[in-house]
C-alpha positions in Angstrom: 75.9 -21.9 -35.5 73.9 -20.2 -32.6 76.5 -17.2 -31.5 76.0 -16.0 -27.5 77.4 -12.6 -26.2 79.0 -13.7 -22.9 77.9 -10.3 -21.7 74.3 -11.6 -22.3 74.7 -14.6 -19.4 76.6 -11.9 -17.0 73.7 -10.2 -15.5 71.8 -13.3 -14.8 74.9 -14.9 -13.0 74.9 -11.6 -10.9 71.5 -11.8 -10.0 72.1 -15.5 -8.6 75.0 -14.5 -6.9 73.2 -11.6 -5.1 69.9 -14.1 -4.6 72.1 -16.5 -2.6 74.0 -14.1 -0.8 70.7 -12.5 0.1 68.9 -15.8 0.9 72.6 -16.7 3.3 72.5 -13.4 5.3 68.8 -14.2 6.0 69.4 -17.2 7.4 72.1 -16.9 9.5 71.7 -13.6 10.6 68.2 -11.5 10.3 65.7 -12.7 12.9 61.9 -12.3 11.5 60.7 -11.3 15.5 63.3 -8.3 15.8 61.2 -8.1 19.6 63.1 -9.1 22.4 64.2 -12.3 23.4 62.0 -13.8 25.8 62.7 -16.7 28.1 59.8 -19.0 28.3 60.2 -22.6 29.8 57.3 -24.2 30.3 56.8 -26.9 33.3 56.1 -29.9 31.5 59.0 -28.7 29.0 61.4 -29.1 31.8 63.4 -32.5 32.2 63.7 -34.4 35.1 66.2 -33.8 37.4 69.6 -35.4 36.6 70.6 -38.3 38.1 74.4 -37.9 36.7 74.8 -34.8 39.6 77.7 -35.9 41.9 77.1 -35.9 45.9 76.8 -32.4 47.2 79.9 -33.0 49.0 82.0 -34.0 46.5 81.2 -30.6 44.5 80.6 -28.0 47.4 83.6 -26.3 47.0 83.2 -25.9 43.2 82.7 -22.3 41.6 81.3 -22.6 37.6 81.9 -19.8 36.0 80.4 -19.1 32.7 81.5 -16.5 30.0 79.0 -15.5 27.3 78.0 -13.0 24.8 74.4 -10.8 25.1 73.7 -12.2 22.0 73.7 -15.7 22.5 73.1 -15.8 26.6 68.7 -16.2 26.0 70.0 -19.0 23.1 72.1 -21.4 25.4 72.1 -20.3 29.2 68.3 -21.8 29.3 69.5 -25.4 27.8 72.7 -25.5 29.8 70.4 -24.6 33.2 68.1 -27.0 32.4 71.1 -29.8 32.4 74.5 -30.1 33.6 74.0 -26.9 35.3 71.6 -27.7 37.9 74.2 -29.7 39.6 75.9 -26.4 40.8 75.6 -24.8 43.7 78.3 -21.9 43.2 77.4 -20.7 39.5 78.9 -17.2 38.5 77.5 -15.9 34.8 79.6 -13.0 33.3 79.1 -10.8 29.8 79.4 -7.9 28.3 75.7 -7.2 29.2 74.4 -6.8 32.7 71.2 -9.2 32.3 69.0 -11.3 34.5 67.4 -15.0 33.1 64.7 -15.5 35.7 66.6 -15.7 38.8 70.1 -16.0 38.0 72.4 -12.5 37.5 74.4 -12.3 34.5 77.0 -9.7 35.5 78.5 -7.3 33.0 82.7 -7.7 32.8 83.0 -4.6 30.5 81.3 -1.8 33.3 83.9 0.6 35.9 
């Protein structure tokens, strides 16, 4: 009968453990291009404009008003403009960092 030392198994269980930890944090969280984001549409990347977009008159008294995070305002801002977004007139962005995507202000909330 083949005997094992259950202390044998324990530091190769440990090393998995920290492997997949490792390989989660990587994924979810470390960017490989710690540069700047950069916002770069290009014009035959754009869709066509939306057909779904209401009369102006039906929405010209409409403000949108949009919170989001520094972090994640380069991610989703772009998609959103490119879509339901263009239907606004009145659009007012807010974060916790003062920031400009091309030609729209992103005002900061947190400043005096």
């Amino acid at each position: 009968m083949l005997l094992t030392n259950p202390r044998a198994r324990l530091p190769a269980a440990l090393a998995a453990i920290s492997t997949v930890l490792l390989l989660t944090y990587l994924y979810f969280h470390a960017s490989l291009d710690a540069g700047p984001h950069l916002l770069s549409i290009k014009a035959s990347t754009q869709p066509a404009q939306l057909s779904q977009c209401p009369p102006a008159s039906a929405i010209s008294n409409i403000v949108l008003s949009i919170k989001t995070g520094a972090t994640e305002a380069f991610e989703k801002l772009p998609t959103q403009l490119l879509t339901i977004l263009q239907c606004a007139d009145t659009l007012l962005l807010f974060s916790d960092l003062e920031q400009d995507i091309h030609s729209l202000h992103i005002h900061d909330v947190l400043s005096r």
